[in-house]
C-alpha positions in Angstrom: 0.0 0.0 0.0 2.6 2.6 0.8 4.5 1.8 -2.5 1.2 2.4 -4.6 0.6 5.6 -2.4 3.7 7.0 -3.4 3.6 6.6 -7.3 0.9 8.8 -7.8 2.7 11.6 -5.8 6.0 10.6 -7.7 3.6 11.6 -11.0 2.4 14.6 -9.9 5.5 16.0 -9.0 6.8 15.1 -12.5 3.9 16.1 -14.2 4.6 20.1 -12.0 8.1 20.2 -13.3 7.1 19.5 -16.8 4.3 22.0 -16.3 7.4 24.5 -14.9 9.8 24.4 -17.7 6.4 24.7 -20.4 5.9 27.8 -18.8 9.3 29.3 -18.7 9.5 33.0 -20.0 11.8 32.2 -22.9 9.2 30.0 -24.1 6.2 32.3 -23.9 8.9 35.0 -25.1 9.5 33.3 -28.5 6.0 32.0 -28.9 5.0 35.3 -28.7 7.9 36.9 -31.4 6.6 34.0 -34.1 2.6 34.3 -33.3 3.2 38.7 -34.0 5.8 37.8 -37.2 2.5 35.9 -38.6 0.2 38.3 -37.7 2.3 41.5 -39.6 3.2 39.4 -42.4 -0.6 38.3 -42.6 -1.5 42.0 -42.6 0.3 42.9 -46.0 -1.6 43.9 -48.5 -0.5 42.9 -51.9 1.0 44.8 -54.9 -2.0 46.8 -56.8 -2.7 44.2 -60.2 -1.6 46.7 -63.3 -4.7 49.3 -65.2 -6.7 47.9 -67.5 -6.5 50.2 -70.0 -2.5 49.9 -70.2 -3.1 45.9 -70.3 -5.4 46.5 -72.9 -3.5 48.6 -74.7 -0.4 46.3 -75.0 -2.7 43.9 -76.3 -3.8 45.8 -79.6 -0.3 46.8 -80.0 0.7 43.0 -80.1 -2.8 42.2 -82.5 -1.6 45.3 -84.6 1.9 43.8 -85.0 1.4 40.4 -85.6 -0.9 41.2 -88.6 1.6 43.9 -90.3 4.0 40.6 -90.3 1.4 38.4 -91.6 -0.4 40.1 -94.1 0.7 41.4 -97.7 2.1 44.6 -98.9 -0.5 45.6 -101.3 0.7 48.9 -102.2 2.5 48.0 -105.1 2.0 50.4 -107.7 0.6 49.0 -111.0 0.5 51.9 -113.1 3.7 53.1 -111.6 5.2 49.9 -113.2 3.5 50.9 -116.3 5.1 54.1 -116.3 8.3 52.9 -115.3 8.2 50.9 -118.6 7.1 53.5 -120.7 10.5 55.5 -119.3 12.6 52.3 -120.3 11.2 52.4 -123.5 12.0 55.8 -124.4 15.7 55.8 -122.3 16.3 52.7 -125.2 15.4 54.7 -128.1 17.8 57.5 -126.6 20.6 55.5 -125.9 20.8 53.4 -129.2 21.9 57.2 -130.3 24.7 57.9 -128.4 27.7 57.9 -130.2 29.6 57.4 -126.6 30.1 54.7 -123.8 29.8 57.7 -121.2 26.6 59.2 -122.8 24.9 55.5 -123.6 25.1 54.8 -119.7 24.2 58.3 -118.8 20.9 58.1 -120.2 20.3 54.9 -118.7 21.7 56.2 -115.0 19.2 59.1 -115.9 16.5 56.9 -116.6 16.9 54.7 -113.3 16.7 57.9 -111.1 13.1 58.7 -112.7 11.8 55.6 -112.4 12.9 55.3 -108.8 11.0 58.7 -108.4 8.1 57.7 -109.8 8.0 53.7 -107.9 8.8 55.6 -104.6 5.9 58.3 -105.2 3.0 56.3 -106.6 3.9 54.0 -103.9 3.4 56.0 -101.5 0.0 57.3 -103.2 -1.2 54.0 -103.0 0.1 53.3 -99.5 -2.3 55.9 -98.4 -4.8 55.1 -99.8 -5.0 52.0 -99.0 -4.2 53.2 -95.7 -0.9 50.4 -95.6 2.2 51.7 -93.6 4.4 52.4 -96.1 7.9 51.8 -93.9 6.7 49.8 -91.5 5.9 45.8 -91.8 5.7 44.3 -94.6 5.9 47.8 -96.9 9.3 48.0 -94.7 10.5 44.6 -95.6 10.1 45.3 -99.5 12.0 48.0 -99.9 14.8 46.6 -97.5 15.1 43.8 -99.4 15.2 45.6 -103.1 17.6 47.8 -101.9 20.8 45.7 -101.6 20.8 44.4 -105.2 20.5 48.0 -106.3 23.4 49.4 -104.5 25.4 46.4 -105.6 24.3 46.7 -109.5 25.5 50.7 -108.6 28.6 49.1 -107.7 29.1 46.7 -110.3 28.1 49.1 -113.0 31.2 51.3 -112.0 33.8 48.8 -112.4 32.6 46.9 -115.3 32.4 50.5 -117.3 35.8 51.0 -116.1 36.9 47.4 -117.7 34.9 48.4 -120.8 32.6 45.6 -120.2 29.7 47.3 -121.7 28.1 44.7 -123.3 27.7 42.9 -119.8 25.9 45.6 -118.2 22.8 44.9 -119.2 22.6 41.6 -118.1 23.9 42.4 -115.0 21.1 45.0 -114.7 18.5 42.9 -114.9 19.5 40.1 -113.1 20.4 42.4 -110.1 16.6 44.0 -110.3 15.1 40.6 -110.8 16.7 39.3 -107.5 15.5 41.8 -105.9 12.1 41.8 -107.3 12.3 38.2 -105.9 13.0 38.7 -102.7 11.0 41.8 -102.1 7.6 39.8 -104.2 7.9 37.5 -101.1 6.3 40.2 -98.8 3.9 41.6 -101.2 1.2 39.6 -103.2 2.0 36.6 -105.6 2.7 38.1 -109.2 5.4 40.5 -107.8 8.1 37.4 -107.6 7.1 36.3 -110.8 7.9 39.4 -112.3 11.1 39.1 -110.6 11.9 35.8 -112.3 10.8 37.1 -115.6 13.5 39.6 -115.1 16.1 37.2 -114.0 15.6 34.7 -117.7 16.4 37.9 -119.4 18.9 39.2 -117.8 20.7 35.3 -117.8 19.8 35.7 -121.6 21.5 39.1 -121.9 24.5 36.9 -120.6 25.2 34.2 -122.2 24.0 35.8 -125.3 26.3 39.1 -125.5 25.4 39.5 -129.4 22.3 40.4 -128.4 21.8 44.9 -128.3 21.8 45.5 -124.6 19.2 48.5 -125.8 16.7 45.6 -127.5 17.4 43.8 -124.1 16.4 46.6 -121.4 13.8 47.5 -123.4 12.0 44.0 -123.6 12.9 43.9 -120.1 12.5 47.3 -117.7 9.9 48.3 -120.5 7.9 45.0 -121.8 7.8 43.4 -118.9 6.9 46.3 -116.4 3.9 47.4 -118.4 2.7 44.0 -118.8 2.8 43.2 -114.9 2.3 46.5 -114.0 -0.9 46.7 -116.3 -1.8 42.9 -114.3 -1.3 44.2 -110.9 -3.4 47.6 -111.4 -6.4 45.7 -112.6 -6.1 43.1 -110.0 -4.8 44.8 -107.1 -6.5 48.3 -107.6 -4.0 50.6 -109.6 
């Protein structure tokens, strides 16, 4: 009896001593630092989401853009080409008169710098009227990608007069223009590239066939085939 007696006092002091050291003040100190950290950190209010307008915004911007890449440059001016040929035409009747090298590719320098004046105006014409940005998307990509074979035919023109290898020039030309007809067309709507490999069969003709009159040649070729393409692409593409 006295040994059952004494276990349940030997219990209850251990159970008081537990009971002490649970309520030490270093516990109840750092229960009490964790329990506020929860409750500040619980208080935070979160970052404000962005406007609506500026997210909806970004969004037409992004629909805007991706359908400038996608679509067609349409702005291609048909009667422009027409005219362009027209100004071939007349720059081959001119130059089969010179009597010199330096005058025959003066005209035909002369010639280039009006059509270009004429492409890049009607272009532009058309471009608003269509309402098509003319230097942005796919307007931008055309002219970026007719450029290059134009300054190298610039180029190429200058050395080969210097070597006297007139009779080249021509083909050289047209090659030149139809590559970058070529690339250009494959931005803008269907016929353009085949206009451009038109112009590269002649120019590979204007070659390999040097007996050929480079005159006959560019005006088959810058005049011929710009007014029949350029009389196409006005009927079916709206002037």
């Amino acid at each position: 009896m006295a040994k059952s007696s004494s276990c349940p006092k030997s219990l209850l002091l251990l159970h008081l001593k537990v009971l002490q050291l649970l309520y030490h003040p270093k516990y109840l100190t750092r229960q009490f630092t964790g329990g506020y950290d929860v409750a500040v950190s619980a208080l935070r209010q979160p970052d404000p989401p962005p406007a609506l307008h500026d997210r909806a915004m970004d969004n037409l911007r992004y629909i805007r853009e991706t359908m400038e890449r996608a679509s067609a440059f349409t702005a291609v001016p048909g009667w422009g080409q027409v005219a362009i040929g027209l100004t071939a035409l007349g720059a081959s009747y001119v130059a089969a008169h010179q009597v010199t090298p330096r005058a025959w590719l003066g005209v035909w320098v002369a010639a280039a710098i009006i059509s270009l004046l004429i492409a890049g105006w009607l272009m532009d014409r058309k471009a608003r009227k269509l309402g098509v940005p003319l230097l942005s998307g796919p307007g931008r990509k055309v002219i970026f990608s007719l450029s290059p074979p134009m300054v190298v035919g610039g180029l190429l023109t200058a050395v080969m007069f210097r070597a006297g290898l007139l009779k080249e020039i021509p083909g050289m030309w047209l090659l030149l223009y139809g590559t970058g007809v070529i690339t250009g067309g494959m931005f803008s709507v269907s016929i353009v590239p085949v206009m451009g490999i038109s112009f590269m069969i002649i120019g590979a003709v204007g070659l390999f066939l040097p007996q050929i009159s480079g005159n006959w040649l560019m005006a088959f070729g810058f005049g011929g085939l710009h007014i029949l393409f350029g009389t196409i692409i006005a009927r079916k593409y709206g002037g």
